[in-house]
C-alpha positions, 0 to 999 in steps of 0.5 A: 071556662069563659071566666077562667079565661078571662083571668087568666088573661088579666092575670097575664096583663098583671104580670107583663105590666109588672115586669115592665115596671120592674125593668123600668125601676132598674133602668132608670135606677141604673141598678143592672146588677139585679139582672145579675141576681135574678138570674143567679135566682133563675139558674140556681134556684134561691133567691139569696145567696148561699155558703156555695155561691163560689162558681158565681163569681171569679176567685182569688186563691189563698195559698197554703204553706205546710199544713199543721193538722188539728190533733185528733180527740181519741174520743172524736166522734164519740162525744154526743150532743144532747137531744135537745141542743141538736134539735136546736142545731138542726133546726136551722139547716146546718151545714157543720158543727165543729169544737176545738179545745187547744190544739184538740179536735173534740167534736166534728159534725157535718149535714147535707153535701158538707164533709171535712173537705169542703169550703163555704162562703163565710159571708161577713166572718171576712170582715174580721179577717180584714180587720186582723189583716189591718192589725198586721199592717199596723204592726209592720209600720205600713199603716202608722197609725189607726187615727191617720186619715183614710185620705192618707191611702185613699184620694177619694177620701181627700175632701169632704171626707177628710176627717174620717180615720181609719180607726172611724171605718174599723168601728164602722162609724165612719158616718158615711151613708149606706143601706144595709138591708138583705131583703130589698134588691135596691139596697147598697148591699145587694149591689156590692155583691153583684155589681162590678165597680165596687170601688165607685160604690164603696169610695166614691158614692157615699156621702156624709151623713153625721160626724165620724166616731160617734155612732156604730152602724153595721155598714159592709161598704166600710169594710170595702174601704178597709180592703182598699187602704191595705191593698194602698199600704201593701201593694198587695191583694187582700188574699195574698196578703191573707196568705202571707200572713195568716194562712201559711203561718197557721199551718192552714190545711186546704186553700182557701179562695176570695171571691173577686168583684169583676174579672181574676184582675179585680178587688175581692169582695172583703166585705164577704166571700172568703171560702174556707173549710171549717176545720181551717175556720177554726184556726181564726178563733184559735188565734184570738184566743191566744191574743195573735200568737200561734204556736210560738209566732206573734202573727198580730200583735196582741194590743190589736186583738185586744182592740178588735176584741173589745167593745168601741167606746161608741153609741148605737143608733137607737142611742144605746152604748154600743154593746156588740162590736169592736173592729169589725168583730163581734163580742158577747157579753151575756156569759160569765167569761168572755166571749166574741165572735166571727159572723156571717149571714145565714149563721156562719159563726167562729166562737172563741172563748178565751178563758177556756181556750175554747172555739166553736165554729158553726156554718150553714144556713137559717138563723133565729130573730136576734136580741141585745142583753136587755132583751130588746127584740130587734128589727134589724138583726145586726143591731144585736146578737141572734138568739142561737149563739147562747145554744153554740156557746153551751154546747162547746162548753159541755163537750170540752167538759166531757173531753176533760175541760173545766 
């Protein structure tokens, strides 16, 4: 008993010296913004966040117009996936697996707390709705080109960073410094999530690390800029902006909210956070299937969805060619036909597979190590695609069979 006690007293000692250590390192890092996730961990009982993250932060609503329902497959919800694609599914904690083919609904599965009705956080999927956004800015002449300089909307970019362009942010090789890492509470990353002054992080903190335009990086700081330089070519806020011209003209369903930096008057978090329904997910890979046109009306032109849906002429980090990512979206070469993606952390997907006028959306939770065509094992996830997504890929592509596809 002695010895227990003396334990448990040392033990005791251990752990006040190391949350003194820990209260140290962010004071003298002036990273408070973890005071934020730790308690967001107390409160809510996970250490990262999650698609239901949205009563942690203040929203923006993205409004609705006159709804356009998805017709329905006569035989939703007869249609079955095999045994062992759902045992691959569920594995990975989904939340929802739905396929549309055209303008048809053939597949609609939900798990846990997750029904028709319910919105979840996209995580990096809005990065490409941001980068659509920036399309339509193009096409209505309030950004004139995609090789102007950032600084002609920014001052923050006017000196150092004057030779970065819109186009470098958009491919994400702007050069500029940032650590992107979902483990380490002192990353870049972790702080644009939870801190307040988004803006000084994503504009004002970063430095020049190498020339722009010559390597992809994965960088959510670099969508922030993006946001900024719509909201100086708008004069609008990101999710109005959304609304305009994506939400309402799609016939989406149910609102849709973006999650805010600070209070209701703040910027969104565009690198993230923009909460949707997944039947209302699905009508984003719809209009990249159809190259920016829904049902008629050109909502982004279809020379920039054929940019943001093909491969930037870039090099990776490890000096490979870049074989995964356009503007701000993520294309797979690994089938036969085309196929590129939304993505978000923790397996948020919106598939579109244009030449069978296919989309598959998948949200939830859990993903599997990722990979590039060549089998290269990666140790950082965002260098290559995540073993799953050949899985999501088959299944729609079967389902639309049984639905009378080819």
């Amino acid at each position: 008993m002695k010895y227990i006690k003396k334990i448990l007293k040392w033990a005791g000692i251990l752990i006040l010296v190391l949350l003194l250590i820990g209260n140290l390192a962010i004071i003298f890092t002036g990273r408070y913004y973890i005071y934020k996730g730790i308690a967001n961990t107390y409160f809510r009982g996970h250490i990262r966040p999650t698609i239901y993250d949205l009563d942690v932060f203040e929203n923006r609503t993205v409004e609705v117009g006159d709804p356009q329902p998805w017709t329905e497959h006569p035989e939703l919800g007869s249609f079955a996936i095999s045994a062992e694609q759902r045992e691959s599914v569920e594995a990975l904690s989904p939340s929802s697996l739905l396929v549309a083919w055209g303008d048809t609904l053939i597949y609609e599965e939900y798990w846990g707390e997750h029904d028709q009705n319910q919105i979840s956080n996209s995580f990096s999927m809005a990065k490409s709705i941001v980068s659509l956004l920036i399309g339509v800015a193009l096409d209505e002449g309030k950004i004139k080109s995609l090789d102007e300089p950032v600084a002609n909307y920014l001052p923050e970019f006017a000196d150092e960073k004057k030779e970065i362009t819109i186009r470098h942010i958009l491919t994400m090789s702007s050069g500029l410094s940032w650590t992107e890492s979902y483990v380490s509470p002192f990353c870049d990353v972790a702080e644009l999530y939870y801190d307040t002054d988004d803006r000084d992080l994503a504009l004002n903190r970063r430095t020049i690390e190498e020339d722009p335009g010559l390597t992809f990086k994965y960088k959510s700081g670099d969508t922030q800029v993006l946001m900024y330089i719509l909201m100086a070519a708008t004069g609008t806020s990101v999710s109005d902006y959304a609304s305009e011209k994506l939400w309402i003209p799609m016939g989406a369903e149910s609102e849709a909210m973006w999650s805010l930096a600070d209070d209701e008057n703040s910027a969104e978090k565009a690198f993230c956070c923009f909460y949707s329904t997944s039947r209302d997910f699905i009508r984003l890979g719809k209009l990249v299937n159809n190259d920016g046109n829904w049902n008629g009306k050109q909502l982004v032109s279809a020379a920039y969805v054929n940019e943001f849906s093909s491969l930037a002429p870039l090099t990776k980090k490890n000096g490979k060619p870049n074989q995964v990512y356009g503007f701000q979206y993520w294309i797979y070469t690994g089938m036969p036909y085309e196929v590129t993606y939304f993505r978000g952390m923790s397996g948020q997907y919106i598939i579109s597979i244009p030449e069978k006028d296919l989309v598959i959306v998948r949200t939830g939770s859990g993903t599997l190590p990722s990979f590039t065509n060549d089998g290269d094992v990666k140790d950082d996830d965002l260098e290559g695609h995540y073993e799953e997504l050949p899985t999501y890929i088959a299944i729609g592509v079967t389902l639309m069979a049984h639905a009378g596809g080819k």
